[in-house]
C-alpha positions in Angstrom: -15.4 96.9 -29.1 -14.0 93.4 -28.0 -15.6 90.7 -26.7 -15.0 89.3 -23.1 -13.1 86.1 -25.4 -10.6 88.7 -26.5 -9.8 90.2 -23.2 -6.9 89.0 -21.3 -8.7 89.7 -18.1 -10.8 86.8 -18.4 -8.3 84.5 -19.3 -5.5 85.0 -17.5 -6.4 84.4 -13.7 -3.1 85.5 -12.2 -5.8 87.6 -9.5 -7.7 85.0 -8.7 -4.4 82.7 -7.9 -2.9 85.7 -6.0 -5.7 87.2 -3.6 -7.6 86.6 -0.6 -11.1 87.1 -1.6 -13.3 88.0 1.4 -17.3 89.5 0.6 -20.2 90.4 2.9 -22.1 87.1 3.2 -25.2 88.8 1.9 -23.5 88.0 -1.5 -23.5 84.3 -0.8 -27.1 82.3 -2.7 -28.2 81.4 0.8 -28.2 84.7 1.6 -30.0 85.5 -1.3 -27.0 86.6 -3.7 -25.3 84.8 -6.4 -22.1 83.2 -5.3 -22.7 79.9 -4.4 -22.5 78.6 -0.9 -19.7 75.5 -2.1 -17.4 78.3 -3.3 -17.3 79.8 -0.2 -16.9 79.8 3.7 -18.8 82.1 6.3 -15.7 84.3 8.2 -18.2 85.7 10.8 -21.4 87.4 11.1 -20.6 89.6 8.3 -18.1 88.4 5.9 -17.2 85.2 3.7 -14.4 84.3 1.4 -14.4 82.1 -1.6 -12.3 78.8 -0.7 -9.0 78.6 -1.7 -7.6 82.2 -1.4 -6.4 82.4 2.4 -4.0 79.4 1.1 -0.4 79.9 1.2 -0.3 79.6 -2.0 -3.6 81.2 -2.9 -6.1 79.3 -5.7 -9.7 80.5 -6.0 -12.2 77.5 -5.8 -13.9 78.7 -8.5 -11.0 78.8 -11.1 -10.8 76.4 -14.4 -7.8 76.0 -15.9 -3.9 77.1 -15.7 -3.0 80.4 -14.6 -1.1 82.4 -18.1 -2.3 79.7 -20.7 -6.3 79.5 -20.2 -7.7 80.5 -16.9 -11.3 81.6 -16.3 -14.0 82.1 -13.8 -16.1 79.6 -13.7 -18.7 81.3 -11.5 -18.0 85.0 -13.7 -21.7 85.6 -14.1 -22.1 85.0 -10.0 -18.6 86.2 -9.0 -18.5 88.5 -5.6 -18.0 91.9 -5.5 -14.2 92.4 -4.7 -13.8 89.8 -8.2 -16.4 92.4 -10.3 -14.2 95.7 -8.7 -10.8 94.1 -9.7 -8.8 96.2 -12.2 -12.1 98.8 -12.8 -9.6 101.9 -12.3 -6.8 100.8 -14.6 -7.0 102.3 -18.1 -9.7 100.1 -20.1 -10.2 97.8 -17.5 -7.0 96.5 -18.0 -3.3 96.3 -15.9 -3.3 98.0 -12.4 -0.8 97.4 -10.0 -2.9 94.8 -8.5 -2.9 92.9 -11.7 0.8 93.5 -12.6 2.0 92.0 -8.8 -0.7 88.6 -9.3 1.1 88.3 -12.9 4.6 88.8 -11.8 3.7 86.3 -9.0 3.1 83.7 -11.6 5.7 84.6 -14.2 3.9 86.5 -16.5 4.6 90.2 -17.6 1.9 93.2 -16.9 -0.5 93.7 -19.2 
């Protein structure tokens, strides 16, 4: 079995340089859930998305690094839900369509 260190998933951040990212606020620390409030803003009564992915040129606030080279989350552990569902239906966890269009995007060939 590989570690998360040896999966390209969590170094790569093409997704989370590519996506809006909107969550139900319950999801949000103040709320009593794990992302924290700095990451992201309340849309309305419901919903919230982390800062930096309804830019034009979409960058999540929480991600470290450079997109292809060394990316990762820096909130993984506390990352909302549409961030943990991301890629779960692709073969291993690895390379949906989703992930193939945020790499193209960037440059970089599917997985």
């Amino acid at each position: 079995m590989s570690s998360t260190a040896d999966n390209p998933c969590t170094r790569c951040g093409a997704c989370c340089a590519s996506f809006r990212v909107d969550f139900a606020r319950e999801e949000m620390m103040s709320e009593g859930g794990s992302v924290p409030d700095g990451l992201c803003g309340e849309l309305n009564h419901s919903l919230a998305r982390m800062r930096g992915t309804d830019h034009a040129s979409p960058r999540c606030a929480a991600l470290v690094g450079t997109v292809g080279v060394k990316a990762s989350c820096g909130i993984y552990e506390w990352r909302p839900s549409p961030c943990r569902e991301f890629g779960l239906r692709a073969p291993l966890g690895l390379g949906d369509d989703a992930c193939a269009r945020a790499r193209a995007r960037h440059g970089l060939p599917p997985l």
